[in-house]
C-alpha positions in Angstrom: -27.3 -215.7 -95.7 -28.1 -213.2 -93.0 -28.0 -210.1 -94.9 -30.2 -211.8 -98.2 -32.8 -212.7 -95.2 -33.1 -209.6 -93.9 -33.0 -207.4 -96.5 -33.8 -208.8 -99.8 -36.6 -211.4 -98.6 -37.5 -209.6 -95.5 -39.2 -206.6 -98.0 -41.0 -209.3 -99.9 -42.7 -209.4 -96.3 -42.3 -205.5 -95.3 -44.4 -204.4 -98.3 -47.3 -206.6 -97.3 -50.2 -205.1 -96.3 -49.8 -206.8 -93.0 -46.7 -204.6 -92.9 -45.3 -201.3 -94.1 -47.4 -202.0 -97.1 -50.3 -201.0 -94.3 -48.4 -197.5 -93.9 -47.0 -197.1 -97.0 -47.9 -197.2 -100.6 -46.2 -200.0 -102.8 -44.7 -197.4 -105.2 -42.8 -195.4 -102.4 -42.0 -198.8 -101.0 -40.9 -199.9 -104.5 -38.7 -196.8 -105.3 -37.0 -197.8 -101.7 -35.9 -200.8 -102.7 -35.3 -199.9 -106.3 -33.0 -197.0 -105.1 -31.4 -199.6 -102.7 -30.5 -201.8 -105.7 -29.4 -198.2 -107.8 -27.4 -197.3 -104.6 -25.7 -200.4 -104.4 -24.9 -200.7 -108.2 -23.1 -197.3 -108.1 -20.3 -198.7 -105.4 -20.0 -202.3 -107.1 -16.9 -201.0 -108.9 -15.4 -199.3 -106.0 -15.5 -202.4 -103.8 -14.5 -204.6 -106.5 -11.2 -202.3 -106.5 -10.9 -202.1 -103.3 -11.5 -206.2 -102.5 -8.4 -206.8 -105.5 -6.0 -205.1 -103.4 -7.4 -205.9 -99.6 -9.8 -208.9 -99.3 -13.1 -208.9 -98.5 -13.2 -208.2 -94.4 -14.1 -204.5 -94.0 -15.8 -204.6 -96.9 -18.2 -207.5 -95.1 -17.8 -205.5 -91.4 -18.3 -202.4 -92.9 -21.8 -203.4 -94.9 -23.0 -205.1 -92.2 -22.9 -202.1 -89.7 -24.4 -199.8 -92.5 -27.2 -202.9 -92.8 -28.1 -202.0 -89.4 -28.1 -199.0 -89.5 -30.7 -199.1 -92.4 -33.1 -201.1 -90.8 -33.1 -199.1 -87.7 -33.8 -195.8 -89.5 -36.5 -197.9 -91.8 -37.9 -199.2 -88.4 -39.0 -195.5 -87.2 -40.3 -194.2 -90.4 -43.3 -192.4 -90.3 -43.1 -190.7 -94.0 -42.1 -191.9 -97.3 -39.1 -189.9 -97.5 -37.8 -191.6 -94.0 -38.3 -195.1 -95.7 -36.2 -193.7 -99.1 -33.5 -192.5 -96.7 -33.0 -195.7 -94.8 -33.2 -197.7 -98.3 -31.1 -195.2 -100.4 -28.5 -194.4 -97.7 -27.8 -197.1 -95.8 -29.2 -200.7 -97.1 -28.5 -200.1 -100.5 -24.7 -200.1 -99.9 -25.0 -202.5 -98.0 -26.1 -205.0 -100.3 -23.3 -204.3 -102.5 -20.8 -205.7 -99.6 -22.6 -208.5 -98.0 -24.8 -209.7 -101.2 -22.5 -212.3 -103.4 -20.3 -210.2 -105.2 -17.6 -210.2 -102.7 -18.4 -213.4 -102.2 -17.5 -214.0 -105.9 -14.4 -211.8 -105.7 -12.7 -214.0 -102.6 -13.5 -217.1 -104.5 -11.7 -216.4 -107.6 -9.1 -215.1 -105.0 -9.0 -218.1 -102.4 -9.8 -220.7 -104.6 -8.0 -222.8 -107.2 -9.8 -223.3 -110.8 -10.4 -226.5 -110.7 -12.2 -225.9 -107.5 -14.2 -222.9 -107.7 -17.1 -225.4 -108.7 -17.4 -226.5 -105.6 -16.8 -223.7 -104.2 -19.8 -221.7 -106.0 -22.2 -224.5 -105.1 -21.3 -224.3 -101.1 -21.7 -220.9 -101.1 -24.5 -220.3 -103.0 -26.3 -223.4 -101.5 -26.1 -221.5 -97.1 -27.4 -218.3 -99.3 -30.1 -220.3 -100.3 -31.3 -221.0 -96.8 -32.3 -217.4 -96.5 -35.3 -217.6 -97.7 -36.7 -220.7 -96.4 -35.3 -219.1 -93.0 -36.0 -215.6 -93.1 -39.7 -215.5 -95.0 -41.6 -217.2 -92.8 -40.0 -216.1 -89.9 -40.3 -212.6 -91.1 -43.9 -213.3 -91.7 -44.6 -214.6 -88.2 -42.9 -212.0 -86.2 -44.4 -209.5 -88.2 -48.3 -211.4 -87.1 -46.7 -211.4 -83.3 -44.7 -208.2 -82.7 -45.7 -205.6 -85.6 -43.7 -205.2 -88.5 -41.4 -202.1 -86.8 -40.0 -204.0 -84.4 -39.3 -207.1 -86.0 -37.5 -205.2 -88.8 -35.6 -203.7 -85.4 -34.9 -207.7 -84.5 -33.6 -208.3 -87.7 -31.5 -205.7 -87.8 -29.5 -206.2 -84.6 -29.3 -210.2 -85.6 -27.3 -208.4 -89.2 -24.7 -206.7 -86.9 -24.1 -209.0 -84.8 -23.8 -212.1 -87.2 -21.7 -209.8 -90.2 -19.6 -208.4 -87.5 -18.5 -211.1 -85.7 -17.9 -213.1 -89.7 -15.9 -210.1 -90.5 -13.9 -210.1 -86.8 -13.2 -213.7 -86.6 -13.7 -215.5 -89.9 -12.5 -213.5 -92.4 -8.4 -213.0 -93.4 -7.5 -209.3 -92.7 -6.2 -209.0 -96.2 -6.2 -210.8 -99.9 -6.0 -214.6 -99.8 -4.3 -214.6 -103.7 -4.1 -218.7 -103.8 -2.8 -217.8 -108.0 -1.0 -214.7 -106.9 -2.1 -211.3 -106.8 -0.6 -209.7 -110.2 -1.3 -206.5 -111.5 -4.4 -204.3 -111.3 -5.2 -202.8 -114.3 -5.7 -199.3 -113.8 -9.6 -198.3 -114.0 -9.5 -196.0 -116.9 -7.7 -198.8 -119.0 -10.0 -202.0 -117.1 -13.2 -199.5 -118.5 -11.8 -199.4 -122.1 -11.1 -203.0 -122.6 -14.6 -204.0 -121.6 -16.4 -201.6 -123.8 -14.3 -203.0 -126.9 -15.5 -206.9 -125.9 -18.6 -207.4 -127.4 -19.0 -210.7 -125.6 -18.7 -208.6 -122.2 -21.1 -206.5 -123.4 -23.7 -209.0 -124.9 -23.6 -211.2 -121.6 -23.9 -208.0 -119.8 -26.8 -207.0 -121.3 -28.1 -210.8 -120.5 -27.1 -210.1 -117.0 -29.5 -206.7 -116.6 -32.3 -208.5 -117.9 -32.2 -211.1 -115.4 -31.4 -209.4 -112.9 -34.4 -206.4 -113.7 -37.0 -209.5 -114.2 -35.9 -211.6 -110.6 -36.2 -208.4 -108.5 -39.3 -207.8 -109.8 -40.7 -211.1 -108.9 -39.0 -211.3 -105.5 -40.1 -207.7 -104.1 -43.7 -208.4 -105.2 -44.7 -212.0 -105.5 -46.0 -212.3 -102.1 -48.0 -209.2 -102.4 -48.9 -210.2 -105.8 -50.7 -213.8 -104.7 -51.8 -212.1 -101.5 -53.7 -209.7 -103.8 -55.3 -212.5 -105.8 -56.9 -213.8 -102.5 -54.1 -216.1 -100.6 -53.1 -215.7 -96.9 -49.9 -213.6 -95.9 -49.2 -217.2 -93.8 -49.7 -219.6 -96.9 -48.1 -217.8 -99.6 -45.1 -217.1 -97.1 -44.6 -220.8 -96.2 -44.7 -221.6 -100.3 -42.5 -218.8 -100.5 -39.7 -220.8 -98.1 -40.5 -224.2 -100.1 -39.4 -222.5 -103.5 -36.1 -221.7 -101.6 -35.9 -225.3 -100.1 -36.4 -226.2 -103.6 -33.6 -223.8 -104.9 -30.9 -225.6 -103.0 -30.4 -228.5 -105.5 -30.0 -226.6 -108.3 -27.5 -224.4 -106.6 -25.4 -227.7 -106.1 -25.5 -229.2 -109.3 -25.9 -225.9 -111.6 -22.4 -225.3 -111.1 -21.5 -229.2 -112.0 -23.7 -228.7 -115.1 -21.7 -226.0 -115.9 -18.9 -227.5 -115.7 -19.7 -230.7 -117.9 -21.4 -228.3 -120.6 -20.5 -224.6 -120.7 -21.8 -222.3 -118.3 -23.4 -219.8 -120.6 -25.4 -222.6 -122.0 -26.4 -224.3 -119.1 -27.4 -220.5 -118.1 -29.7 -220.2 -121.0 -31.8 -223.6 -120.8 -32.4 -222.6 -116.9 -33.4 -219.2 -117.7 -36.6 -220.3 -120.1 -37.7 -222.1 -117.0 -37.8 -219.3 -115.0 -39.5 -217.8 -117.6 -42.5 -220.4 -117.6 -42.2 -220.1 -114.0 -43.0 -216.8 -114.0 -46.1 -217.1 -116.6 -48.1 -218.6 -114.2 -48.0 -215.3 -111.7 -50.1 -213.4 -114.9 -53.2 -215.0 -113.7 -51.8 -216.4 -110.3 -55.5 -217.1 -108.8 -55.3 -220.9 -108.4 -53.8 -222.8 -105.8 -51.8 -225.1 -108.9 -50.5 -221.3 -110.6 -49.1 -220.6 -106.8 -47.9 -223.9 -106.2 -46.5 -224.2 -109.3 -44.6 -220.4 -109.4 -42.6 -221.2 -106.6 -42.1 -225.0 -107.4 -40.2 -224.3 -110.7 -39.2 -220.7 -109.8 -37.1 -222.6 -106.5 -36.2 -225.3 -108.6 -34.7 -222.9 -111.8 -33.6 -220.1 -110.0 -31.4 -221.8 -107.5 -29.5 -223.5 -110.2 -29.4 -219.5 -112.5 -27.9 -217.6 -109.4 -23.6 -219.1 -109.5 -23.6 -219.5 -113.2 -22.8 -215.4 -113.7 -19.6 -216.1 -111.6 -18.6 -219.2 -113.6 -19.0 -217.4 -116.9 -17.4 -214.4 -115.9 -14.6 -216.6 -113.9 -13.6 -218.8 -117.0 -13.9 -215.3 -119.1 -12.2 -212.6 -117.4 -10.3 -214.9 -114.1 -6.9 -212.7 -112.9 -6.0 -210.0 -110.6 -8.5 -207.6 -112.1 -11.6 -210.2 -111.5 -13.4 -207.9 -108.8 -12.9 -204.6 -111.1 -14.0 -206.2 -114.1 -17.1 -207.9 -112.0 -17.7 -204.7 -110.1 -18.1 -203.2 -113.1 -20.5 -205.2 -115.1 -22.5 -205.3 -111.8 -22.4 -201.8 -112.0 -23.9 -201.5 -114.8 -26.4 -204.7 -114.5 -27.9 -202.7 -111.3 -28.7 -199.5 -112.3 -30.8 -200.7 -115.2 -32.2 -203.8 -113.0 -32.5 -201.3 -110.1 -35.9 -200.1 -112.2 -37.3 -203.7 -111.7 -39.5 -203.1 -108.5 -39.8 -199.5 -109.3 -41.8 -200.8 -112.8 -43.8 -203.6 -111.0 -45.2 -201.2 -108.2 -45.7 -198.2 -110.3 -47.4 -200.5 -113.7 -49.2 -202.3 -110.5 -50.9 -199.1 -108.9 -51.3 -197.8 -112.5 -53.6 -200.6 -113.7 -54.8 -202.2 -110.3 -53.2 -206.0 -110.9 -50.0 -207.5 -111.7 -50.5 -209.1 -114.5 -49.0 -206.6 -117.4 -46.1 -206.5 -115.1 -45.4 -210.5 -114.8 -46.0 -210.9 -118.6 -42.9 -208.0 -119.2 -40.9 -209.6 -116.5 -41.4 -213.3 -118.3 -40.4 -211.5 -121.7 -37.5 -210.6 -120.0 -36.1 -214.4 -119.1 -36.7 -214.8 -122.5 -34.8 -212.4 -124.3 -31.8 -212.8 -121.6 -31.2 -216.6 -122.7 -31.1 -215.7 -126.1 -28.6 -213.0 -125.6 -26.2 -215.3 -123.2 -26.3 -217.8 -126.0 -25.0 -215.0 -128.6 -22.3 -213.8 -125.9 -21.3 -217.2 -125.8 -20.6 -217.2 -129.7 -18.5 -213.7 -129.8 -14.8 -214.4 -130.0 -12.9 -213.1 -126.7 -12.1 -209.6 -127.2 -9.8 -207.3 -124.7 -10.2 -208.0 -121.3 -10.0 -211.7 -120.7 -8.7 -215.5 -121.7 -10.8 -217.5 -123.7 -14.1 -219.7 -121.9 -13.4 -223.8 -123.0 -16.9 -224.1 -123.9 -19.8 -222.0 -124.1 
């Protein structure tokens, strides 16, 4: 929750004009982020491997101290090529081991099938308090101390809240509830998932998604602050469509289980879709209110269905090298989603061509996770009950 706060929805705030956005143009600040996401892509494999054999505790220590680390550096930067550094370096690892992916891995590892469920919804729903937490307090201490030292703040509060999780709440090794198995070697894990078109089609979905929501997320408070809105007001509405995520991270999962994940996946992502229609104009208060009312509302419930497809696909001692890998993949093309915004926003002077391609997007995925759904299982995992 900490590290989603501070470094996913604190730059929603941080590329503000109020903010670095004041020092720094949005594309630079854009190809931080994006390179953040790239960076963290390339090592999602890696610390998948490394969580099948050893848990999830350095890997959560570990990220946590390079989080810091990040935001420090970020916090003194005086040139572009500081801000890519800190971004590229440090934060961009990061987010590959304290985002959910472990989190994912030491479910399927801790956690029975019957309640992973459950599971899913308890995590995702204390993520989802990181926005309604760290936006508008991001925003404020940015309006009361400057935006270098609260990204300073921040930074110290990730260390000492990941550090102490990993230290004290975390097992020093695997927790295999269903035994630990055999790890597929990663030559052989790599083969078998280029042969299963249904990996492939749903990872495809996956990079479309996942492209389209950091898009939105990096830029949608700069996007209605550029149509005339205060930093203050669209940060508040900001924290409500988090409140208003936390539902549909409980009962997504319960949907799920009733009528296929992949489905229940689809139908949710058309409504982020609509959702994200109304940002092409974005001028009235109703387009505002009503982004982040269905965006909350859709995108809560979206976020633990790609672990409960790819936990009823592909669940076994190979779950975090299989997942690592797809996420791999899924974030160096959706790395390119804030890069795209920024760049297609300086290019044209608004938003809106970029809103309309990320809408297209949502689209496109929930046809292509209903196809995956159809595709018969091919090498690298059991059969799914339903679609």
């Amino acid at each position: 929750m900490i590290g989603f706060g501070v470094i996913l929805y604190g730059f929603s705030v941080y590329a503000t004009d109020a903010a670095a956005g004041a020092d720094f143009s949005k594309t630079s600040l854009s190809l931080a982020y994006g390179g953040s996401v790239f960076a963290g892509g390339l090592l999602a494999l890696p610390v998948g491997r490394f969580a099948d054999k050893h848990g999830v505790r350095i890997i959560v220590g570990t990220g946590s101290a390079l989080g810091f680390l990040g935001l420090v550096v970020f916090s003194m930067a005086t040139e572009p090529w500081h801000v890519i550094t800190a971004w590229w370096l440090f934060l961009g690892p990061a987010q590959a081991m304290i985002y959910y992916e472990p989190a994912y891995i030491a479910i399927n590892q801790w956690s029975l099938p019957e309640d992973r469920a459950r599971t899913l919804a308890t995590i995702t729903l204390i993520g989802g308090l990181a926005g309604i937490v760290f936006i508008p307090l991001t925003a404020r201490l940015v309006s009361l101390l400057d935006w270098r030292p609260t990204v300073l703040l921040l930074g110290v509060l990730l260390l000492a809240v990941g550090g102490t999780t990993a230290l004290l709440a975390l097992p020093g090794s695997r927790s295999d509830r269903l035994g630990a198995g055999v790890v597929s070697g990663r030559g052989t894990l790599i083969s078998s998932l280029v042969h299963d078109h249904r990996f492939l089609l749903y990872t495809v979905a996956s990079m479309l998604i996942l492209l389209a929501t950091q898009g939105v997320i990096a830029h949608r408070v700069a996007r209605f602050e550029e149509t005339g809105f205060s930093l203050t007001a669209v940060a508040s509405w900001a924290a409500v469509a988090s409140a208003m995520s936390l539902p549909g991270r409980w009962i997504a999962p319960r949907l799920a289980q009733r009528f296929g994940a992949a489905r229940v996946q689809a139908v949710i992502a058309l409504f982020v879709a609509f959702s994200v229609l109304l940002m092409i104009d974005g001028t009235t208060s109703w387009q505002m209110i009503g982004h982040f009312f269905l965006f909350g509302l859709a995108f809560g419930a979206l976020l633990p269905l790609r672990s409960m497809v790819m936990g009823n696909w592909f669940s076994g001692p190979a779950f975090g090298g299989i997942m690592g890998t797809q996420w791999t993949a899924v974030v160096l093309v959706a790395a390119t989603g804030p890069v795209l915004v920024g760049a297609l926003r300086d290019a044209t002077g608004g938003y809106q061509t970029s809103f309309a391609l990320l809408a297209g997007s949502y689209l496109v995925a929930a046809a292509v996770i209903l196809a995956s759904s159809r595709v018969e299982p091919g090498h690298a995992g059991a059969d799914e009950p339903g679609p």
